[in-house]
MIRONU-724065 format. One record per residue (C-alpha): x, y, z. Coordinates in nm, 3 decimals, padded with zeros to 5 digits. Each point is the difference from the previous one (the first is absolute). Last residue first. Layout:
// MIRONU-724065
<east:X; north:Y; up:Z>
...
END
This chain:
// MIRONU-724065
<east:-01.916; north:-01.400; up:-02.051>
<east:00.060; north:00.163; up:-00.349>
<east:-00.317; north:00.283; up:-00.039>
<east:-00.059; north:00.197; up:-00.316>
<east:-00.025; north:00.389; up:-00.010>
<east:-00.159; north:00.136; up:-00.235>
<east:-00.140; north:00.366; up:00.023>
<east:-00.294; north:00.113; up:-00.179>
<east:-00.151; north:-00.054; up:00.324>
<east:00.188; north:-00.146; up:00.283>
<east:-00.201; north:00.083; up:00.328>
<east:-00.280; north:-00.286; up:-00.137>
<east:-00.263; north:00.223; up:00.159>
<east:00.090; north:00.316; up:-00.211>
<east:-00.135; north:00.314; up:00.155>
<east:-00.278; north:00.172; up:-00.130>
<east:00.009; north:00.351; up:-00.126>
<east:-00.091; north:00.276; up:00.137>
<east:00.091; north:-00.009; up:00.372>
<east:-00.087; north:00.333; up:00.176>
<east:00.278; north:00.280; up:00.119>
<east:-00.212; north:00.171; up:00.213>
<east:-00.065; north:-00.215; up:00.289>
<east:00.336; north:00.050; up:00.161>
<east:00.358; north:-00.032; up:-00.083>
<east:00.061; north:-00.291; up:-00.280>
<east:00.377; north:-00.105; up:00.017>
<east:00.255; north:00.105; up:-00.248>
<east:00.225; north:00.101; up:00.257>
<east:00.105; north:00.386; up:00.036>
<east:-00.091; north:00.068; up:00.355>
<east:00.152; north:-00.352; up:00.148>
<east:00.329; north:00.208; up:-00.184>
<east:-00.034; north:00.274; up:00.158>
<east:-00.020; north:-00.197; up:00.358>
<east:00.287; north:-00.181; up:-00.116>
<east:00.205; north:00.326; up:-00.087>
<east:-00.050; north:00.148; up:00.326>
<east:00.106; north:-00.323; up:00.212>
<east:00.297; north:-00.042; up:-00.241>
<east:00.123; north:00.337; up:00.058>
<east:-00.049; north:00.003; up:00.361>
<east:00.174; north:-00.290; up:00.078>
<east:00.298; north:00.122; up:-00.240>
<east:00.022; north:00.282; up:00.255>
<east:00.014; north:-00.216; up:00.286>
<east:00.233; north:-00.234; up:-00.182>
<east:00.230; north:00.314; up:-00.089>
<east:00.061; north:00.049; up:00.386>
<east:00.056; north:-00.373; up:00.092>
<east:00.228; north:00.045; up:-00.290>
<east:00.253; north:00.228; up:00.139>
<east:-00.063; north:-00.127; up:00.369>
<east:00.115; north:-00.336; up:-00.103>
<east:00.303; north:00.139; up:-00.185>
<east:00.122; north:00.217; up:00.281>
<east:-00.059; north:-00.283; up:00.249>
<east:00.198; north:-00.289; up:-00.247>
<east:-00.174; north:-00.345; up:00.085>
<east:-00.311; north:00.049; up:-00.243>
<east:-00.265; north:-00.275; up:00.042>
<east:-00.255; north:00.071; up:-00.283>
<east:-00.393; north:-00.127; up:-00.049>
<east:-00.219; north:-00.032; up:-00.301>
<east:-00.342; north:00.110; up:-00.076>
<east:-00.251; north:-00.001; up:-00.287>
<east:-00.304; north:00.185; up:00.008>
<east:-00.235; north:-00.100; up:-00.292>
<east:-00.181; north:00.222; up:-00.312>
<east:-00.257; north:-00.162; up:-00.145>
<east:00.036; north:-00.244; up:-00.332>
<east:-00.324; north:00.062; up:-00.203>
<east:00.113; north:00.047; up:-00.299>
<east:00.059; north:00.357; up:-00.036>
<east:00.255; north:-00.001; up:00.307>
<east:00.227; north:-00.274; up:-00.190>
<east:00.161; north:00.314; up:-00.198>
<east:00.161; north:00.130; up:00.360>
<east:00.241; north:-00.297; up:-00.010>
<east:00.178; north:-00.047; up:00.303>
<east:00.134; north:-00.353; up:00.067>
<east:-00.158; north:-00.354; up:-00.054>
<east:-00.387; north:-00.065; up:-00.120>
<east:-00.102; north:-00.098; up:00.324>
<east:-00.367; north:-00.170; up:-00.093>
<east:-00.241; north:-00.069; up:00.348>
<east:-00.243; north:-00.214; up:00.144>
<east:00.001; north:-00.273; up:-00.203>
<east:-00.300; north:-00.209; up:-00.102>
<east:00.154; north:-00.181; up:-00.274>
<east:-00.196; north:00.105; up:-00.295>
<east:00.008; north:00.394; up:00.133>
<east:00.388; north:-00.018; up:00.027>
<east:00.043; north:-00.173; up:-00.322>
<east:-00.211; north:00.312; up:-00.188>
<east:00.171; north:00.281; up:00.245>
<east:00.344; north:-00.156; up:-00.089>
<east:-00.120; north:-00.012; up:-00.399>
<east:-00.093; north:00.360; up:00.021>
<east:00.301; north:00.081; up:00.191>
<east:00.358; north:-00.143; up:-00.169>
<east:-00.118; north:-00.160; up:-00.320>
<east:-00.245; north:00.251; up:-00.118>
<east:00.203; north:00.295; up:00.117>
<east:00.333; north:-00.077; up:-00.176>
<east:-00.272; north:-00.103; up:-00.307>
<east:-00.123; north:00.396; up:-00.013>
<east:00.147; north:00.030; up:-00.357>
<east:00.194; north:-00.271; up:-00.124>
<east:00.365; north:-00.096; up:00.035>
<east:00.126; north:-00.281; up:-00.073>
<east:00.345; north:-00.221; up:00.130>
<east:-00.165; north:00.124; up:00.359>
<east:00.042; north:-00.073; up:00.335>
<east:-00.149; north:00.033; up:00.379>
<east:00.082; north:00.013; up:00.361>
<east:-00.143; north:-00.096; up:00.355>
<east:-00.379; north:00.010; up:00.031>
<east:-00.128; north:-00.158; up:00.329>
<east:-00.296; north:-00.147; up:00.003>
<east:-00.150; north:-00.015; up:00.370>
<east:-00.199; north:-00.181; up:00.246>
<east:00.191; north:-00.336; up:00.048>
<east:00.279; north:00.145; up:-00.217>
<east:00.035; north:-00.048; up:-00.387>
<east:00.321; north:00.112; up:-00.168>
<east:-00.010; north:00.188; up:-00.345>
<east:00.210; north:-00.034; up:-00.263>
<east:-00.085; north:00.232; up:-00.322>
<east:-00.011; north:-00.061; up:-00.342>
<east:00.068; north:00.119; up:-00.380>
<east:00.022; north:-00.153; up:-00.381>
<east:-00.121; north:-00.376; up:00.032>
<east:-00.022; north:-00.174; up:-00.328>
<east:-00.317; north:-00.091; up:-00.196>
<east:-00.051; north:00.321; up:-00.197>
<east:-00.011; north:00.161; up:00.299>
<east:-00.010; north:-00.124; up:00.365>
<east:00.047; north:00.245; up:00.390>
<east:00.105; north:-00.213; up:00.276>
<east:-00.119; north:00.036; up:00.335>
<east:00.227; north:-00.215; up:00.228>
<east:-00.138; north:-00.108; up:00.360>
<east:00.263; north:-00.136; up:00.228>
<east:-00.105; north:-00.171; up:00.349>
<east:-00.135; north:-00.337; up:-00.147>
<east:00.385; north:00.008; up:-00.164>
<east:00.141; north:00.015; up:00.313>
<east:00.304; north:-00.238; up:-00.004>
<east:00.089; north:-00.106; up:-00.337>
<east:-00.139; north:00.351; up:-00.180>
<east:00.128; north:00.153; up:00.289>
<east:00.355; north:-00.153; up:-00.072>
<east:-00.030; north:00.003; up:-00.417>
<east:-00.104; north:00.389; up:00.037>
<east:00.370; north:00.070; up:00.222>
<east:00.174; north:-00.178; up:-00.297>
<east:-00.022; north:00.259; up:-00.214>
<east:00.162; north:00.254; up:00.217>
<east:-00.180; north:00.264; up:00.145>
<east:00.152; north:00.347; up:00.059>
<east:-00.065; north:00.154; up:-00.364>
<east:00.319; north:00.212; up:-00.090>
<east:-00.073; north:00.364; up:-00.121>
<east:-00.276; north:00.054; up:00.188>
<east:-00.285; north:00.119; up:-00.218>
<east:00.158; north:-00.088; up:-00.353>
<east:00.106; north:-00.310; up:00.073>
<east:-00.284; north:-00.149; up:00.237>
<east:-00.200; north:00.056; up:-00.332>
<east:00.182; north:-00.251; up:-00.214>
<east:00.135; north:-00.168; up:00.294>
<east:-00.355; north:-00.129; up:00.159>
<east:-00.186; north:-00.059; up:-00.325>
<east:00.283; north:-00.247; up:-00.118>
<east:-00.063; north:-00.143; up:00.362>
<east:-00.365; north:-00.059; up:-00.057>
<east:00.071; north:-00.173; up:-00.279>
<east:00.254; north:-00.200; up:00.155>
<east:-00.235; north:-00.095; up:00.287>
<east:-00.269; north:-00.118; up:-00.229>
<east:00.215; north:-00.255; up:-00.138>
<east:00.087; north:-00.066; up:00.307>
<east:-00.343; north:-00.073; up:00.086>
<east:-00.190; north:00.189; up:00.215>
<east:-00.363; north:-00.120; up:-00.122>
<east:00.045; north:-00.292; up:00.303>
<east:-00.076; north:00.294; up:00.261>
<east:-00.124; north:00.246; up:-00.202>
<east:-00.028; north:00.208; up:-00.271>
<east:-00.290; north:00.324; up:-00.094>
<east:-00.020; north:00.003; up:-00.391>
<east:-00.103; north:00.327; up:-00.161>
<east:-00.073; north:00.040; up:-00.361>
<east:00.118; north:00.256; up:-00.255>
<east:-00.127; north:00.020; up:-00.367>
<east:00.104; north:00.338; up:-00.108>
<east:-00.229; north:00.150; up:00.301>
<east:00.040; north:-00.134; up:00.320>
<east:00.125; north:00.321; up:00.150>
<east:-00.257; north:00.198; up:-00.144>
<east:-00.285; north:-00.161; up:00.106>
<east:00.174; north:00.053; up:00.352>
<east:00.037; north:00.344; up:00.000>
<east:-00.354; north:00.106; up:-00.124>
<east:-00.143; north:-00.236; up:00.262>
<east:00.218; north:00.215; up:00.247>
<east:-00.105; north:00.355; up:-00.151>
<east:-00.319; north:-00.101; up:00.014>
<east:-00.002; north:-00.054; up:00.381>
<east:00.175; north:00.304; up:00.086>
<east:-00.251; north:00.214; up:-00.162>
<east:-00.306; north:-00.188; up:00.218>
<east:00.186; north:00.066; up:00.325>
<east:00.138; north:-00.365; up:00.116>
<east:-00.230; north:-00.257; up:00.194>
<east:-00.162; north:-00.144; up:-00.285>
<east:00.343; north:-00.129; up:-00.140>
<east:00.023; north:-00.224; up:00.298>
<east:-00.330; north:-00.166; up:-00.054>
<east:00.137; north:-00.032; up:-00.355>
<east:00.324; north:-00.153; up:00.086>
<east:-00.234; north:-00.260; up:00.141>
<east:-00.144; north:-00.128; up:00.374>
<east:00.196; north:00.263; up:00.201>
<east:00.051; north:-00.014; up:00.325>
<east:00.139; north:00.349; up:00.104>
<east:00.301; north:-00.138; up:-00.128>
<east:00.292; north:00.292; up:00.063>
<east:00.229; north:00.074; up:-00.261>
<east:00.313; north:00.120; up:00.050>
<east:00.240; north:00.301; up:-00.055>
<east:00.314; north:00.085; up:00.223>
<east:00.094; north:00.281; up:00.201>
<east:00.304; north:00.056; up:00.285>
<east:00.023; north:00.032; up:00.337>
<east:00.316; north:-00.027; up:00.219>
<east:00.039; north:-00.082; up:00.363>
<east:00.260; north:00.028; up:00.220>
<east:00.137; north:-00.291; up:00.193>
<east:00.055; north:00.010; up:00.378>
<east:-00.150; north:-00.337; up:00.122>
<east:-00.347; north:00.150; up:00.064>
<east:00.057; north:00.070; up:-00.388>
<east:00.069; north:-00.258; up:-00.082>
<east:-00.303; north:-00.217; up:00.122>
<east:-00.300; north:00.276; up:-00.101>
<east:00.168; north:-00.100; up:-00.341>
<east:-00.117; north:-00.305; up:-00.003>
<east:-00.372; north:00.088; up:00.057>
<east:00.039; north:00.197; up:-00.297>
<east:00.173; north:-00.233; up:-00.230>
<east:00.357; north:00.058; up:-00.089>
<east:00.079; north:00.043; up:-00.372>
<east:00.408; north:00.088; up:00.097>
<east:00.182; north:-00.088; up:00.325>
<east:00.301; north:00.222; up:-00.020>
<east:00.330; north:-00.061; up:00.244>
<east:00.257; north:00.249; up:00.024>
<east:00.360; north:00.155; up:-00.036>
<east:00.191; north:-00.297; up:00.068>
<east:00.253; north:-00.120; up:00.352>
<east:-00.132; north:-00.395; up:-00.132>
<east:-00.052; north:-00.031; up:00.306>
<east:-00.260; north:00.302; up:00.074>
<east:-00.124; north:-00.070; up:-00.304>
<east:-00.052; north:-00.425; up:00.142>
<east:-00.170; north:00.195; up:00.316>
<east:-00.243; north:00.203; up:-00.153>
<east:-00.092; north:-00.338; up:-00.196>
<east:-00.046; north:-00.146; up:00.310>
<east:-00.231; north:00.264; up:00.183>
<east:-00.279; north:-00.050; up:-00.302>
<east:00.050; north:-00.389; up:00.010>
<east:-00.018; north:00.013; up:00.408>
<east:-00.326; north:00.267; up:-00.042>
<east:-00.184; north:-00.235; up:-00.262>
<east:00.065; north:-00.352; up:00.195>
<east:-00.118; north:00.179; up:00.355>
<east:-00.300; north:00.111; up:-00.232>
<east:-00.099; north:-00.332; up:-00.145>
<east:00.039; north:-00.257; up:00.297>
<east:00.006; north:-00.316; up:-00.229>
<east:-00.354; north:-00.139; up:-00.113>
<east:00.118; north:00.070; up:-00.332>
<east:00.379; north:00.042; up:-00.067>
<east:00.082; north:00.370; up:-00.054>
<east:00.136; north:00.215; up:-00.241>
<east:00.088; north:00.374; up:00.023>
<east:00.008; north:00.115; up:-00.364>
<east:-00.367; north:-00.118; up:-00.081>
<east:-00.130; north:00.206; up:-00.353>
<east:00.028; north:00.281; up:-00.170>
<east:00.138; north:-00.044; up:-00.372>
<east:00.246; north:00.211; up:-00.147>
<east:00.192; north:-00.316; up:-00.172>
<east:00.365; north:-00.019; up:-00.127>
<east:00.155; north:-00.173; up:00.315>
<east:-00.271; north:-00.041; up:00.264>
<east:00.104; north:00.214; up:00.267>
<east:00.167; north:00.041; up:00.313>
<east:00.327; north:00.207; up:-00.052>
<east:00.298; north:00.040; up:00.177>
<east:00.245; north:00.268; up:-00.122>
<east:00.356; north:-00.011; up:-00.165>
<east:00.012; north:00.278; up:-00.071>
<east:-00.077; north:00.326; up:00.171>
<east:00.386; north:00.103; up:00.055>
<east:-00.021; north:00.343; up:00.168>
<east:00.273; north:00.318; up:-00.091>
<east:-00.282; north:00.226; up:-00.035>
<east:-00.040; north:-00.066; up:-00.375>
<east:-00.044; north:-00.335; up:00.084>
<east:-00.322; north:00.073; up:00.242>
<east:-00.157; north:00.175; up:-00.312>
<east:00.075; north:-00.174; up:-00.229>
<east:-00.120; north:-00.320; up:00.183>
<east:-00.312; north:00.192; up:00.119>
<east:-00.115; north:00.118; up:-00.354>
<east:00.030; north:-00.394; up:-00.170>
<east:-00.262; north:-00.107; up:00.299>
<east:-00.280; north:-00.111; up:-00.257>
<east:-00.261; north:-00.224; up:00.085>
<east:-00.004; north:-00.220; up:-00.287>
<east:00.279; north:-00.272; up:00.119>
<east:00.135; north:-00.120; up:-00.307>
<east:00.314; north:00.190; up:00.020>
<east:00.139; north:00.196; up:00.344>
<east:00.329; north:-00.087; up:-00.018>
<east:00.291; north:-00.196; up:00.189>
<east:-00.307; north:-00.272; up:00.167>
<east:00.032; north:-00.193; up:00.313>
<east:-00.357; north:-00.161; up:-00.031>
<east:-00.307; north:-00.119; up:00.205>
<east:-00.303; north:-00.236; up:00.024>
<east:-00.140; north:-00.005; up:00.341>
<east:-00.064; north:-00.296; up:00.191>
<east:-00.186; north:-00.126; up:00.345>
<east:-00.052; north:-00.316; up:00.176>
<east:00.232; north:-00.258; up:-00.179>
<east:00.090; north:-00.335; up:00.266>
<east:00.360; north:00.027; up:00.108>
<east:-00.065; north:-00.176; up:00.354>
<east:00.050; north:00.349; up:00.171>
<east:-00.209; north:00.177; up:-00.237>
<east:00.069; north:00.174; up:-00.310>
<east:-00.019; north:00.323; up:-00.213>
<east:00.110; north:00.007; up:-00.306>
<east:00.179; north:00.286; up:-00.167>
<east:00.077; north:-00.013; up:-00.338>
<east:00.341; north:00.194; up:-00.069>
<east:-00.022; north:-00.098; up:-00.387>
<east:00.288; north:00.154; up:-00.245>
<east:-00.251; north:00.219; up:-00.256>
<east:00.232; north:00.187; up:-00.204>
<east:-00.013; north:-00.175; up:-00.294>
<east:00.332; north:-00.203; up:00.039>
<east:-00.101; north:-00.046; up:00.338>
<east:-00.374; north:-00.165; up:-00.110>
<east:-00.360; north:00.078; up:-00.116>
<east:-00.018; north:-00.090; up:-00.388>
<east:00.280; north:-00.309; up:-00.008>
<east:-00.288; north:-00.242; up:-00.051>
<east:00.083; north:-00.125; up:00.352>
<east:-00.088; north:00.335; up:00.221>
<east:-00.316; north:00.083; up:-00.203>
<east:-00.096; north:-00.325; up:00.039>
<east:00.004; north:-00.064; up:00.332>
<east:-00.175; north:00.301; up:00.054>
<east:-00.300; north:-00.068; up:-00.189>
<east:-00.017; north:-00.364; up:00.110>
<east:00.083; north:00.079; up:00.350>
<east:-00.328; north:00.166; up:-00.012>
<east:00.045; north:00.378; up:00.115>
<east:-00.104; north:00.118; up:-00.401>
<east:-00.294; north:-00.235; up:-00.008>
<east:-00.205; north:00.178; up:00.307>
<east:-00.245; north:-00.228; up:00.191>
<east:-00.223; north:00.195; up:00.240>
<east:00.021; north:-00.259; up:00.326>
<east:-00.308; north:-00.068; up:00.155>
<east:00.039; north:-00.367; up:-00.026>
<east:00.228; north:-00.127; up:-00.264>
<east:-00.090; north:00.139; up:-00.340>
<east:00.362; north:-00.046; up:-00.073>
<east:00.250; north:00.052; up:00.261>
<east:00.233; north:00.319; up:-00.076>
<east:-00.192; north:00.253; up:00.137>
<east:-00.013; north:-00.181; up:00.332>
<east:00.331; north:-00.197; up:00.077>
<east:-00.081; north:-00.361; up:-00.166>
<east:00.186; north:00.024; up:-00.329>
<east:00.324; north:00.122; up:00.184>
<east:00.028; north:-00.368; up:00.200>
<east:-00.121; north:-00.154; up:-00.359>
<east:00.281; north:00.098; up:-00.138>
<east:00.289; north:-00.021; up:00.187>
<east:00.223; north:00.275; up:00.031>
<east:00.357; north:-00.072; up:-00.146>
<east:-00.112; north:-00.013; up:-00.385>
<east:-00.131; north:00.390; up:00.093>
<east:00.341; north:00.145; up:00.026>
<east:00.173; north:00.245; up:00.210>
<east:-00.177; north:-00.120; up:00.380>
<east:00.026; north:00.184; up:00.286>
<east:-00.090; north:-00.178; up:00.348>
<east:-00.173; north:00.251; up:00.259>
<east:-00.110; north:-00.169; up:00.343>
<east:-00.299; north:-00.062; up:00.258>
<east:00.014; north:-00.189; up:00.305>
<east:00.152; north:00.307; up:00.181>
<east:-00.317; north:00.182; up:-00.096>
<east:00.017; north:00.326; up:-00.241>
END
């Protein structure tokens, strides 16, 4: 890294300006060339930290590294955390701690660059546009090395990295891990129904079988946003939020007041699709809109009706996603189920600074191995999508050119 160039740590977001974060690329809205994601905004983040969701007391004490000139002006960021556990992250490293503590090690605390609570790839290694992008990437990459080092911890994780990221850490020493996650891709689709004429004839009754049936008893679909996300809304969506957060994690990780911040701050970003019966709202999901892509982040119930998780989650995602001219749905973590409607199977990767030789070579060896794994079971899985394959599977019906229907979906812009 140049001599004009140096790492400041930051703990809390209310001590980095705003609008100095806001213009690294990534962050900046539709500024440029840069790929706006929502969940690097300071917005996002910001929130997060002052709603009480993202914080110490959580496990999530900031160590955000910022990388500066010699007159103090912002060049580079990365978002990162001194964390005692390994919750909310998604990519799962519960095996190594026990491991490495049952050797006599102590794996927490650990550093760990992430989003709090959301397995969504996207910039890591921020930059400020028009600044010199890869001597910004490798400093960030070497400086958060250098805070574990410090900080005398087991490690340093980078999670959700994009691939041209990751080519970044691991010149600077990181290994790499792979995972799998399930999108959809936009081939540029005019309708739902263009779309549907694309899967294998079988596969494409079974989904217009699926969603008639999750709108039956009466159920309508409302898509809010921007002024829609009242707080009136909010709580609703919050009731749905700790009924089913509940009984999948135990304790939901959102507070209530984290939804009043990005409904304050980014509520253009936020897309709700909320589920209606008998004049009341009875399920949604929160989704966050990107320049190019929707991405799906949780879901809740106080209902339940057949097929309606799927409804609100993917169909609906693949509906908005079509209507807006984005390039891609991320629907969140695993989820084999969202293969038969026409999410494919992605390669997700993450990257892992481990300090300890014995450790590092311990899972450097089990990431080659896990390589392999995922590798094989992505290219089964691209072999079992519900695609068309060849000339032999004709179209026999014809598709839909509204996209929606029997299905109603009504509009709040």
């Amino acid at each position: 890294m140049a001599d004009s160039l140096e790492i400041r740590i930051e703990t809390s977001f209310s001590d980095i300006p705003r609008d100095e974060w806001n213009r690294l690329a990534g962050a900046a809205r539709r500024e440029g060339d840069a790929e706006y994601n929502p969940f690097i905004s300071h917005a996002f983040l910001s929130s997060l930290e002052q709603s009480g969701s993202a914080t110490a007391r959580t496990g999530w004490l900031g160590q955000h590294l910022l990388l500066k000139d010699r007159e103090g002006a912002l060049l580079g960021a990365l978002p990162a955390y001194l964390k005692n556990n390994s919750q909310g992250e998604y990519v799962f490293d519960h095996g190594w701690a026990d491991a490495f503590e049952r050797a006599g090690g102590r794996y927490y605390p650990k550093l760990q660059s992430s989003i709090p609570f959301t397995p969504a790839t996207g910039p890591r290694l921020l930059h400020r546009i028009g600044s010199n992008a890869d001597e910004v990437r490798r400093g960030l990459a070497e400086g958060l090395k250098e805070l574990a080092r410090q900080h005398s911890i087991s490690s340093a994780h980078v999670t959700f990295v994009p691939e041209g990221e990751m080519r970044v850490f691991e010149a600077a020493g990181y290994l790499h891990r792979t995972d799998q996650q399930f999108h959809f891709l936009n081939e540029g689709y005019a309708s739902h129904g263009e779309f549907l004429a694309t899967l294998a004839s079988r596969k494409r009754k079974a989904l217009k079988k699926e969603r008639r049936a999750a709108l039956e008893h009466g159920i309508t679909i409302d898509w809010l946003t921007g002024k829609d996300l009242t707080e009136s809304i909010w709580d609703q969506f919050f009731a749905f939020y700790m009924d089913t957060g509940s009984r999948k994690w135990g304790r939901p990780y959102l507070t209530r007041q984290f939804y009043s911040l990005i409904g304050e701050r980014m509520a253009e970003d936020v897309l709700l699709v909320m589920a209606k019966r008998n004049g009341r709202y009875i399920a949604g999901a929160i989704n966050f809109i990107g320049s190019d892509t929707l991405f799906g982040r949780h879901w809740g119930c106080v209902e339940d009706h057949p097929f309606l998780h799927f409804e609100v989650c993917y169909h609906q995602a693949i509906d908005f996603a079509i209507a807006r001219g984005l390039k891609r749905v991320e629907a969140g973590a695993q989820g084999e189920h969202k293969l038969a409607r026409g999410y494919r199977p992605i390669t997700t990767h993450s990257a892992h600074f481990i300090l300890h030789p014995g450790l590092r070579r311990a899972v450097a060896d089990y990431l080659e191995r896990e390589r392999l794994d995922v590798e094989a079971m992505g290219e089964y899985l691209n072999d079992h999508t519900p695609f068309r394959k060849g000339d032999d599977d004709r179209i026999d019906e014809e598709p839909d050119p509204s996209g929606l229907g029997e299905h109603t979906t009504r509009r709040h812009q």
